[in-house]
FITIMI-318287 format. One record per residue: residue in three letters; x, y, z of N, C-alpha, C, O in turn. Coordinates in steps of 0.05 Angstrom, whole numbers, padded with zeros to 5 digits, always signed. Example, Ala and Ser with C-alpha at 12.3 -4.5 7.8 and 13.67 -1.06 7.14 Angstrom:
# residues 2
ALA+00264-00114+00156+00246-00090+00156+00264-00066+00156+00285-00066+00169/SER+00257-00045+00142+00273-00021+00143+00258+00001+00157+00268+00023+00161/
# end
This chain:
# residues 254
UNK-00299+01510-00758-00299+01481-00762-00283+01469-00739-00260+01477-00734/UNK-00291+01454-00730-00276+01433-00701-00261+01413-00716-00272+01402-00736/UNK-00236+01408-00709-00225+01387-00710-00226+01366-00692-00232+01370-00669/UNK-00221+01339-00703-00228+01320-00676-00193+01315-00671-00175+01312-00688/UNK-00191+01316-00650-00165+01303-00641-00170+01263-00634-00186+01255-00618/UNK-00151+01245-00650-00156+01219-00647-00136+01203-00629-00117+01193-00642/UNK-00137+01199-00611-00116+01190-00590-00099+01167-00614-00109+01155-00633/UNK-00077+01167-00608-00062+01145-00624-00060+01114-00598-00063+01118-00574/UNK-00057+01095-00605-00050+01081-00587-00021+01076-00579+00000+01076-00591/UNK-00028+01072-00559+00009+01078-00550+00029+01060-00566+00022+01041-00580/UNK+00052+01070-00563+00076+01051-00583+00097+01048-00559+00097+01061-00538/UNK+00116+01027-00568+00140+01019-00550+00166+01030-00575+00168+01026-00600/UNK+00183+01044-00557+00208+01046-00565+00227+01022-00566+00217+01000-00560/UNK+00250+01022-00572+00272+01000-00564+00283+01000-00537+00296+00985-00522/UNK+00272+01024-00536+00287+01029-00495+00263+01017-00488+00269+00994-00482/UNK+00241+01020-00485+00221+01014-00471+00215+00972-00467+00219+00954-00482/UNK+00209+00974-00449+00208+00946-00442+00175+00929-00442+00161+00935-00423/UNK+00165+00907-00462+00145+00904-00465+00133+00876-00452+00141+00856-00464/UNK+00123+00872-00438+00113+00847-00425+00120+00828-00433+00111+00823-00456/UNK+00139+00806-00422+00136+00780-00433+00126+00754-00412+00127+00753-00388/UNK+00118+00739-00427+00105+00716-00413+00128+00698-00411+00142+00691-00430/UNK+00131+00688-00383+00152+00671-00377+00139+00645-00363+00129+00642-00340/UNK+00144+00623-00391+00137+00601-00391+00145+00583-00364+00169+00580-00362/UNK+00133+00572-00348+00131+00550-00328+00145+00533-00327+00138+00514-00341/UNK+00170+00531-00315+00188+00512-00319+00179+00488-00317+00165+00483-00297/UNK+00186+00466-00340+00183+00440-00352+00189+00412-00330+00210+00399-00329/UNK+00165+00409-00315+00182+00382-00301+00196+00358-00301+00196+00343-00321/UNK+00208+00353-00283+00233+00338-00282+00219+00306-00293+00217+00289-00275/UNK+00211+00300-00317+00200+00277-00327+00209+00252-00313+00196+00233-00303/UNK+00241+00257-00317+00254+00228-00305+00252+00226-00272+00245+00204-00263/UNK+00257+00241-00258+00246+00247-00234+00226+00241-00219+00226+00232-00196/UNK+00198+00249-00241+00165+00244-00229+00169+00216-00243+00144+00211-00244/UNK+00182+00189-00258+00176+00167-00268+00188+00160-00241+00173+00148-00226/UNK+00211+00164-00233+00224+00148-00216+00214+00151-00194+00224+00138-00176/UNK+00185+00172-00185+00174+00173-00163+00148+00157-00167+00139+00140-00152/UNK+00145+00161-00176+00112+00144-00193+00129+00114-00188+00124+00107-00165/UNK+00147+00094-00200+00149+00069-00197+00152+00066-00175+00134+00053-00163/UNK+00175+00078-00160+00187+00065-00130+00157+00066-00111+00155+00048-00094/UNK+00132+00089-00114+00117+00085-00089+00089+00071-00102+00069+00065-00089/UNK+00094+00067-00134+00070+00042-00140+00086+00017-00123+00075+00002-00108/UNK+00119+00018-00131+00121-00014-00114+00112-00010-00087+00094-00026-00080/UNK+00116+00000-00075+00103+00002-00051+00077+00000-00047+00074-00012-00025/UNK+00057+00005-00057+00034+00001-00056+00022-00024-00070+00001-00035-00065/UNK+00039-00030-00085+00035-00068-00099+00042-00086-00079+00031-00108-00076/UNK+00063-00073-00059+00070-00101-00039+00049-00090-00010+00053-00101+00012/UNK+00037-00077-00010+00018-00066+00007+00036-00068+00035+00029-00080+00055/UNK+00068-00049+00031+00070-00049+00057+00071-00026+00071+00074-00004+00060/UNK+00068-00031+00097+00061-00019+00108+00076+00012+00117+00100+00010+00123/UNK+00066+00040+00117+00076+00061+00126+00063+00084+00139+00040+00094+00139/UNK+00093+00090+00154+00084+00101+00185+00088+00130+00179+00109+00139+00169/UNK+00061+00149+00185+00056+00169+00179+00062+00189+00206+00048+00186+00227/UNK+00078+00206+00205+00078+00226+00220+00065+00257+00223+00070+00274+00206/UNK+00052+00263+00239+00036+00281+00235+00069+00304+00245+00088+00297+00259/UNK+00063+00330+00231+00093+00347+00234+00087+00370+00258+00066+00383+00256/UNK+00097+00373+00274+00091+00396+00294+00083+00368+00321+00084+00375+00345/UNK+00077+00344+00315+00064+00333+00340+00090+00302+00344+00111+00296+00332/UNK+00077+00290+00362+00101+00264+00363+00073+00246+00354+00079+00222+00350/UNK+00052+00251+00350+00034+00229+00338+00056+00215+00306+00070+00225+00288/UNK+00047+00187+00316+00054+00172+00288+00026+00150+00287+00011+00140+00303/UNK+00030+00149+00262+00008+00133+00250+00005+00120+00223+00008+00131+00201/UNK-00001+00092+00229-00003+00067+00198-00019+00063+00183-00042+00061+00190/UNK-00011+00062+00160-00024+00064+00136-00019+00046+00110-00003+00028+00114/UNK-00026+00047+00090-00016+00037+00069-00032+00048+00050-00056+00055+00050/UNK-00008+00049+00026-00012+00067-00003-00041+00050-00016-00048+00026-00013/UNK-00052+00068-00027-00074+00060-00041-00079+00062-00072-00093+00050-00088/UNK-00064+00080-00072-00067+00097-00104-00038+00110-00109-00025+00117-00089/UNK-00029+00114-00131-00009+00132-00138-00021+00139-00161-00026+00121-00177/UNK-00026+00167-00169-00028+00186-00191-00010+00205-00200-00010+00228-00193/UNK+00004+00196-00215+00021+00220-00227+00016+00245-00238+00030+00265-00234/UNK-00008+00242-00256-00025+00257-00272-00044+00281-00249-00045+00306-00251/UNK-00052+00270-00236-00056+00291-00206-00045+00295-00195-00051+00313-00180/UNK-00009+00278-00191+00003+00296-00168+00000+00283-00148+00013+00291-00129/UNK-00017+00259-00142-00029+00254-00120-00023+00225-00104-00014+00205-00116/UNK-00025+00225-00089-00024+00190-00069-00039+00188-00055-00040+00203-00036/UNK-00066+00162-00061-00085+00162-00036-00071+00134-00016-00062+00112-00021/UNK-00077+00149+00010-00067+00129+00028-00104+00115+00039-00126+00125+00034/UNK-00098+00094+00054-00117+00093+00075-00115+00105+00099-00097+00118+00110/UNK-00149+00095+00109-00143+00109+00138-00127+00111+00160-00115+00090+00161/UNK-00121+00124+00176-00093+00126+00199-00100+00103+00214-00124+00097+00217/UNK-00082+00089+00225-00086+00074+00251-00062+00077+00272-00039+00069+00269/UNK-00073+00088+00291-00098+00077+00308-00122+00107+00294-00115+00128+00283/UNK-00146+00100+00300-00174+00115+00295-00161+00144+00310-00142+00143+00325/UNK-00173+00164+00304-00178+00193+00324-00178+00203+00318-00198+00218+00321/UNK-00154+00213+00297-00132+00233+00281-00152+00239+00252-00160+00223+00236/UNK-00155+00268+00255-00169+00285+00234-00157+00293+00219-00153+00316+00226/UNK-00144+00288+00193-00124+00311+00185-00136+00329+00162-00148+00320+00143/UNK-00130+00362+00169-00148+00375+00144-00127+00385+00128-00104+00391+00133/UNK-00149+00386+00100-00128+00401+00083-00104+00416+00086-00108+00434+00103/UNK-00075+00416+00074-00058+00432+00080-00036+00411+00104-00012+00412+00099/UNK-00043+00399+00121-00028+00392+00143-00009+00382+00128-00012+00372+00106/UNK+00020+00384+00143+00045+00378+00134+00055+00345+00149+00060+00339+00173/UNK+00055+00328+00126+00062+00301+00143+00084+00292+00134+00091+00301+00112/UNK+00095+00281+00143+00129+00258+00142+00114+00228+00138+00099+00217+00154/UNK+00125+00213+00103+00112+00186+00105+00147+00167+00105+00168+00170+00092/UNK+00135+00143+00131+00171+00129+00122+00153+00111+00112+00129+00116+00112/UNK+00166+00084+00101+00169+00059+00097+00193+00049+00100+00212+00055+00086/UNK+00192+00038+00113+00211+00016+00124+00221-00009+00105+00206-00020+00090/UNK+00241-00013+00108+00259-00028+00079+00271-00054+00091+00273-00060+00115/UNK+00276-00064+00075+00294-00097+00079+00330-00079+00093+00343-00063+00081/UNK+00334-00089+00117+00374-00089+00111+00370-00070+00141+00391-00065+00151/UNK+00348-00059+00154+00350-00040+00166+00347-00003+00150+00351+00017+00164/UNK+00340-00001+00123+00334+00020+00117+00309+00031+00113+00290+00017+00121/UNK+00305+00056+00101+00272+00069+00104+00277+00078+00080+00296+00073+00065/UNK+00258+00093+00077+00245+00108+00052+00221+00130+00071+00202+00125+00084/UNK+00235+00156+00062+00226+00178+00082+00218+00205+00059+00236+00216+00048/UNK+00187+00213+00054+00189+00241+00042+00167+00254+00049+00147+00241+00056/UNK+00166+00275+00049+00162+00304+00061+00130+00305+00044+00132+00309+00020/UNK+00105+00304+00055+00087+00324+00034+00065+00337+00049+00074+00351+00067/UNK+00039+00336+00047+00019+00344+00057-00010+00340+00040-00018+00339+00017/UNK-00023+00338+00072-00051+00326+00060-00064+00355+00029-00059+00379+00026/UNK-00082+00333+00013-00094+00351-00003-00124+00349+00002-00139+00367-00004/UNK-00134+00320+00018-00166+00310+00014-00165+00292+00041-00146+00277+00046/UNK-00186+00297+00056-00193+00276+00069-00226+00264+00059-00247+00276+00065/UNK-00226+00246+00049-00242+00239+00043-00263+00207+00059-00253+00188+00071/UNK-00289+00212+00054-00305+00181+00064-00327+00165+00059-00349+00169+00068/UNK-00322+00152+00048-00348+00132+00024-00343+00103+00044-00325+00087+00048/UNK-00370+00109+00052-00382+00080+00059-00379+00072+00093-00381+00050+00104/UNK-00374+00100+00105-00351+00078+00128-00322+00078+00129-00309+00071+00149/UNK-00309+00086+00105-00281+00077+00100-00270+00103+00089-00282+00117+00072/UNK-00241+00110+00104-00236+00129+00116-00210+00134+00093-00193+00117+00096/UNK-00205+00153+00074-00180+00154+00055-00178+00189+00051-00194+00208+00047/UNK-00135+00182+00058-00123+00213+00054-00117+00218+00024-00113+00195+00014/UNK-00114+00237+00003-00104+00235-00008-00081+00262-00006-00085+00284+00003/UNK-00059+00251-00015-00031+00264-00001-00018+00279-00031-00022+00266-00051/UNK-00004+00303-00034+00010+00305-00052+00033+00287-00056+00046+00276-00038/UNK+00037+00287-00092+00067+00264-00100+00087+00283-00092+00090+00306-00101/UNK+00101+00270-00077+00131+00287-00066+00142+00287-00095+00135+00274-00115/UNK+00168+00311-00089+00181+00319-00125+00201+00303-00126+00215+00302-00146/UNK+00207+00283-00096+00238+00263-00109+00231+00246-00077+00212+00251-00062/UNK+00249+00227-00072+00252+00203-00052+00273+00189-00068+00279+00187-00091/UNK+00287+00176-00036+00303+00153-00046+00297+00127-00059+00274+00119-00063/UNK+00320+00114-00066+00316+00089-00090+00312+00066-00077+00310+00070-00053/UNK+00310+00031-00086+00309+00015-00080+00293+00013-00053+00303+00003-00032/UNK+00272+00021-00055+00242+00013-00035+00228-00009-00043+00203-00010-00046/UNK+00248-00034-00048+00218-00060-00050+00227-00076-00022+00248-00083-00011/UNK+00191-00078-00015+00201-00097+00010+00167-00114+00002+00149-00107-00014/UNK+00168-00133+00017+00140-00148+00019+00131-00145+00041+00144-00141+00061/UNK+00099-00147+00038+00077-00142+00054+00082-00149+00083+00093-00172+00083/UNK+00081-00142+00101+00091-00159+00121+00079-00188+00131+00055-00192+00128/UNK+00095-00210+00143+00079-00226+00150+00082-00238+00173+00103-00240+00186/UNK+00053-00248+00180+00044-00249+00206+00055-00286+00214+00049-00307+00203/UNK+00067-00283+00229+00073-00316+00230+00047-00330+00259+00039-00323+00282/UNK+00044-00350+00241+00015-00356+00259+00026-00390+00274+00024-00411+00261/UNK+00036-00389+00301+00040-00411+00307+00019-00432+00314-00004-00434+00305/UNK+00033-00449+00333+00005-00477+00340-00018-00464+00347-00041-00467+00337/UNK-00007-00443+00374-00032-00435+00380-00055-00417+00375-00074-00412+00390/UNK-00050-00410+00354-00068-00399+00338-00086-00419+00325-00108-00419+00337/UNK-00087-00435+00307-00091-00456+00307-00121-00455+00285-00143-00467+00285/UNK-00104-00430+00265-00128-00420+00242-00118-00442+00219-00096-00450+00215/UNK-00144-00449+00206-00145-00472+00191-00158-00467+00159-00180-00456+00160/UNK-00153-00469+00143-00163-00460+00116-00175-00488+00106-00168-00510+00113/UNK-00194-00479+00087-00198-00500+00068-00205-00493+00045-00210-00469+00045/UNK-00210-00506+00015-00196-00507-00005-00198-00528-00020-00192-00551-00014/UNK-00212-00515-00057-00218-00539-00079-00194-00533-00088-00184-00510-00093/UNK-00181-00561-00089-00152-00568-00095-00152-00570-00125-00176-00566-00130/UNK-00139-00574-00151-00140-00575-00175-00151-00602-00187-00164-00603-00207/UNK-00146-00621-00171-00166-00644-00174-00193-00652-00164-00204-00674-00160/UNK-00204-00622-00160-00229-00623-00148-00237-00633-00131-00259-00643-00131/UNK-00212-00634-00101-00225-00646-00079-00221-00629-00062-00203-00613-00066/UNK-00238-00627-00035-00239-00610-00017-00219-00610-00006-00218-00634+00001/UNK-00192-00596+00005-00179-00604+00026-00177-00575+00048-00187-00553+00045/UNK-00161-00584+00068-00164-00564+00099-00135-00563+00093-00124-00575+00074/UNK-00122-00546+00111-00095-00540+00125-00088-00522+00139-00104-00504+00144/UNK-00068-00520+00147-00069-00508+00167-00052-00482+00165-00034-00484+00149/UNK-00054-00460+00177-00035-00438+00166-00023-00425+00182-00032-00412+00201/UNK+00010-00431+00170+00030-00424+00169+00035-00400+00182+00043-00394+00205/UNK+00029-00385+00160+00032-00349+00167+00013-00334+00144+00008-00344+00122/UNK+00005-00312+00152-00014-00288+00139+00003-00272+00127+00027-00272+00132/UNK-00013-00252+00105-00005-00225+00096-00028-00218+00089-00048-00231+00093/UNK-00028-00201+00081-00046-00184+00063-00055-00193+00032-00076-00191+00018/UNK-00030-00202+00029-00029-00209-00007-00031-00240-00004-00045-00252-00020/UNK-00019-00252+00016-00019-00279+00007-00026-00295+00035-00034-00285+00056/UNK-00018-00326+00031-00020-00343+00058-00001-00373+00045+00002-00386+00024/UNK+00010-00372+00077+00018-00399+00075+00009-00427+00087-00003-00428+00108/UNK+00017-00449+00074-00002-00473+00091+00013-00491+00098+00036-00492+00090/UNK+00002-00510+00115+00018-00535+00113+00004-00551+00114-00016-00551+00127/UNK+00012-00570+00098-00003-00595+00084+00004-00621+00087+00029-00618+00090/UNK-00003-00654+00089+00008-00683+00072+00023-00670+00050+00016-00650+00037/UNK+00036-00680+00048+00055-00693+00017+00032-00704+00002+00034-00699-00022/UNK+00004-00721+00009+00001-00726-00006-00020-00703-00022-00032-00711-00042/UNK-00022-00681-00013-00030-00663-00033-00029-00660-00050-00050-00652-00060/UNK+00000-00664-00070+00008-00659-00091+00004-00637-00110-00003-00637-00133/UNK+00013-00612-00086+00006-00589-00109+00036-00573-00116+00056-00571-00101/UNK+00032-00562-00142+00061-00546-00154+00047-00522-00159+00023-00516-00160/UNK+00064-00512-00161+00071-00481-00166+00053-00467-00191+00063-00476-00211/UNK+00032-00452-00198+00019-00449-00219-00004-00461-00210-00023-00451-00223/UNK-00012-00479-00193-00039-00495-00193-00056-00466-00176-00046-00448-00163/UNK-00082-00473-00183-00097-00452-00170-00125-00469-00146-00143-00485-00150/UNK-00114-00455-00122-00133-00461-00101-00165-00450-00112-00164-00429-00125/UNK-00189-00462-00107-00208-00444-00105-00219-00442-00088-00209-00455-00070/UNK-00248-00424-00080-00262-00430-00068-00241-00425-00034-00248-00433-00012/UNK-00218-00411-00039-00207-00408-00005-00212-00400+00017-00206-00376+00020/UNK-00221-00412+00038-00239-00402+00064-00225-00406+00085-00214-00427+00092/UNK-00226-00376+00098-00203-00379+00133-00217-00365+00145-00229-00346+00134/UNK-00219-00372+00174-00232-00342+00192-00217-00341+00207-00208-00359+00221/UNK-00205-00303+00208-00188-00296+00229-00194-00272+00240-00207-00256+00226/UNK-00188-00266+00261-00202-00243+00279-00231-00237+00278-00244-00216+00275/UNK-00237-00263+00281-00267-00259+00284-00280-00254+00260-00302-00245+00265/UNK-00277-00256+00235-00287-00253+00207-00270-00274+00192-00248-00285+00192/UNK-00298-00274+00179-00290-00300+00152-00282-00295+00123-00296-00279+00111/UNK-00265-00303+00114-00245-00296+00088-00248-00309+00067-00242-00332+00073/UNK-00256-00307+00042-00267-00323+00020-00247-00312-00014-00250-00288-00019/UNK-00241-00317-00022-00230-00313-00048-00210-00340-00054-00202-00358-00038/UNK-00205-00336-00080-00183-00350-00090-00158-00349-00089-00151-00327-00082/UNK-00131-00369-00094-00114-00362-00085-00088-00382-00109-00091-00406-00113/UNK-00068-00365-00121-00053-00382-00145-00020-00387-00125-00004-00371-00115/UNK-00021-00418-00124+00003-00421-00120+00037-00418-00113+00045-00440-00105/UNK+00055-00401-00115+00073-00392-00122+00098-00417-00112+00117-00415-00126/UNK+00100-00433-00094+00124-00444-00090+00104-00466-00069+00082-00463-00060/UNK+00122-00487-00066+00119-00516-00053+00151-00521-00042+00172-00518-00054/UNK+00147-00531-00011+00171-00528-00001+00167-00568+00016+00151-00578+00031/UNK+00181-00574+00006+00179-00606+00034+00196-00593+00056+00216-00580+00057/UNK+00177-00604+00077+00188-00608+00103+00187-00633+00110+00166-00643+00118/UNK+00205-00644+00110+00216-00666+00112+00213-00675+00149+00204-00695+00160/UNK+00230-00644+00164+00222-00655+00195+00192-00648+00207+00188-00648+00232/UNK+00174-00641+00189+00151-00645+00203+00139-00661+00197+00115-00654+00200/UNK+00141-00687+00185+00129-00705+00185+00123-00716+00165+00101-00727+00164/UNK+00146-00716+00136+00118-00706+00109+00106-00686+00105+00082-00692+00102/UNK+00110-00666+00104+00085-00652+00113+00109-00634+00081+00133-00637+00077/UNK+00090-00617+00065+00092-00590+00051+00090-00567+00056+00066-00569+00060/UNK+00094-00544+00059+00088-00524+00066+00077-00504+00031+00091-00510+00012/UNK+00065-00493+00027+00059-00485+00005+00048-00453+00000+00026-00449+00010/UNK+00059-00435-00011+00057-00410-00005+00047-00404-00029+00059-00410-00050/UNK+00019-00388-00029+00008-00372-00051-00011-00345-00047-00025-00339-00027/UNK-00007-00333-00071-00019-00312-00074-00050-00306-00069-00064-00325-00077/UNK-00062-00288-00058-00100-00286-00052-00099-00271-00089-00087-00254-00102/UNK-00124-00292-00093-00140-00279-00123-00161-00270-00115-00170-00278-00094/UNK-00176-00246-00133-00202-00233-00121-00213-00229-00098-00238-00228-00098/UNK-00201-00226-00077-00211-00220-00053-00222-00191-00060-00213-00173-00074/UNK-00247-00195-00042-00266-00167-00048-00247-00148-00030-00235-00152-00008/UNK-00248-00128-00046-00228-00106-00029-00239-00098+00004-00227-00095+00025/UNK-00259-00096-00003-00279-00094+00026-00260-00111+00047-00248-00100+00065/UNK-00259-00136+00042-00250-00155+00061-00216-00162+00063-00206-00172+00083/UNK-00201-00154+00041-00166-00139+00039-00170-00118+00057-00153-00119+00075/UNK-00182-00105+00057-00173-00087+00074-00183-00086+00104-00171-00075+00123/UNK-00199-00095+00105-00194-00113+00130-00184-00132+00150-00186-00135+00175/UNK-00173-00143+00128-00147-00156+00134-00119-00146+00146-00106-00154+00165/UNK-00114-00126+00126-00093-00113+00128-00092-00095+00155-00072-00096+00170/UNK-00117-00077+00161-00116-00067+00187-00114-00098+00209-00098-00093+00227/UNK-00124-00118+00211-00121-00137+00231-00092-00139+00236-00083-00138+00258/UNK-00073-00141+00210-00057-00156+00214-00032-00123+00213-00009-00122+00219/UNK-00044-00108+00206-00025-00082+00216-00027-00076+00245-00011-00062+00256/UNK-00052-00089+00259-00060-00076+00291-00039-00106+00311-00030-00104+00334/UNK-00037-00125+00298-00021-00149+00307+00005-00141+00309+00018-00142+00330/UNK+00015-00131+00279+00041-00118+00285+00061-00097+00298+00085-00095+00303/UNK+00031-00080+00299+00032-00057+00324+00042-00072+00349+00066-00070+00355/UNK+00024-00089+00364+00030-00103+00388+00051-00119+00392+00063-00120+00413/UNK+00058-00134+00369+00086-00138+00367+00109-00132+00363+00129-00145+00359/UNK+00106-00111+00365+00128-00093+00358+00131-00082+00391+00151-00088+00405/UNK+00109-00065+00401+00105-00055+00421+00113-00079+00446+00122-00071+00468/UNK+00109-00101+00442+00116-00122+00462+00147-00127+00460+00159-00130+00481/UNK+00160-00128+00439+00194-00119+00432+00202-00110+00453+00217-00118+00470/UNK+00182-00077+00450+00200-00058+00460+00205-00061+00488+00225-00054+00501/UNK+00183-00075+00497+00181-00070+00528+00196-00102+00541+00198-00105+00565/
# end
């Protein structure tokens, strides 16, 4: 008669040491909030930052588009000036530049270059920390006589009026006006039409402050926010008036 021999399955002693699964350390919650707000503000005031490619002296401008916490992720727009390919993996340095003479400087690398439509977007990993107090506003373009760009505009009493502008941003515009305008703070422009750099600009625009100038003549100066501008045409803006600031900056230097 044969016996069967039945393998046992193996056993662990107390000496013997048995696999353990070592859980993923827990991220720094307060950390990724305080990185998530500081570079949404940044991307709410749409200002502007200068991207360094790492290994080269290329630098290049941009502005935040997206912040995702939940991916990890930051989509910027496209580089300016045009040329610059960056593929997955590349290691970049992003500053933004601050009120007082300070920056805001952190370390990451591309994850996506992506392109829908014509229009050219990185998306960058969320750095794991950056410094504090990064609010600054959009930059703005101060538009003297000779420029000599002119807006117009259904006023709240439903009359057409023109004026003349002040200075640009991205987010907003300023005008100058008669006194007898009579607009405050809260009133909403409609219907707002400017053409600059050769393209024409159309959306709405809500009030924020009314200033007299007394030495120009009577005259108001009145600063408000752009409503609904088709993004198509924001961001076209924003490269005009980022490629203005380039040159003025560059004319500084020299």
């Amino acid at each position: 008669m044969l016996r069967r021999w039945w393998k046992r399955p193996p056993t662990f002693t107390a000496t013997q040491a048995s696999p353990v699964a070592v859980a993923p350390a827990a991220p720094d919650l307060q950390a990724l909030r305080d990185v998530y707000l500081n570079l949404f503000d940044v991307q709410r005031s749409h200002a502007l930052i200068d991207v360094a490619i790492n290994g080269t002296d290329a630098h290049y401008q941009s502005i935040i588009l997206d912040v995702d916490p939940l991916r990890g992720s930051v989509a910027i727009d496209e580089l300016f000036p045009a040329g610059f390919v960056g593929l997955p993996g590349q290691p970049v340095t992003v500053t933004v530049r601050l009120d007082g003479a300070r920056k805001l400087t952190f370390n990451t690398h591309i994850l996506v270059r992506s392109e829908t439509q014509g229009l050219e977007t990185y998306t960058l990993a969320l750095p794991e920390s950056l410094d504090y107090n990064q609010r600054r506003g959009a930059f703005r373009l101060q538009l003297g006589q000779g420029w000599g760009v002119i807006t117009e505009f259904v006023a709240p009493d439903q009359q057409r009026c023109s004026a003349r502008v002040r200075d640009l941003s991205s987010t907003g515009i300023r005008l100058e006006l008669p006194d007898s305008a009579a607009l405050a703070a809260g009133d909403q422009l409609n219907d707002l039409q400017f053409e600059f750099g050769g393209r024409n600009f159309r959306c709405g625009a809500d009030v924020r402050n009314v200033l007299e100038q007394k030495q120009l003549g009577d005259h108001v100066v009145v600063g408000a926010a752009f409503r609904d501008m088709p993004r198509i045409e924001q961001r076209s803006l924003e490269r005009m008036i980022m490629q203005l600031q380039r040159e003025q900056v560059q004319q500084a230097i020299i």
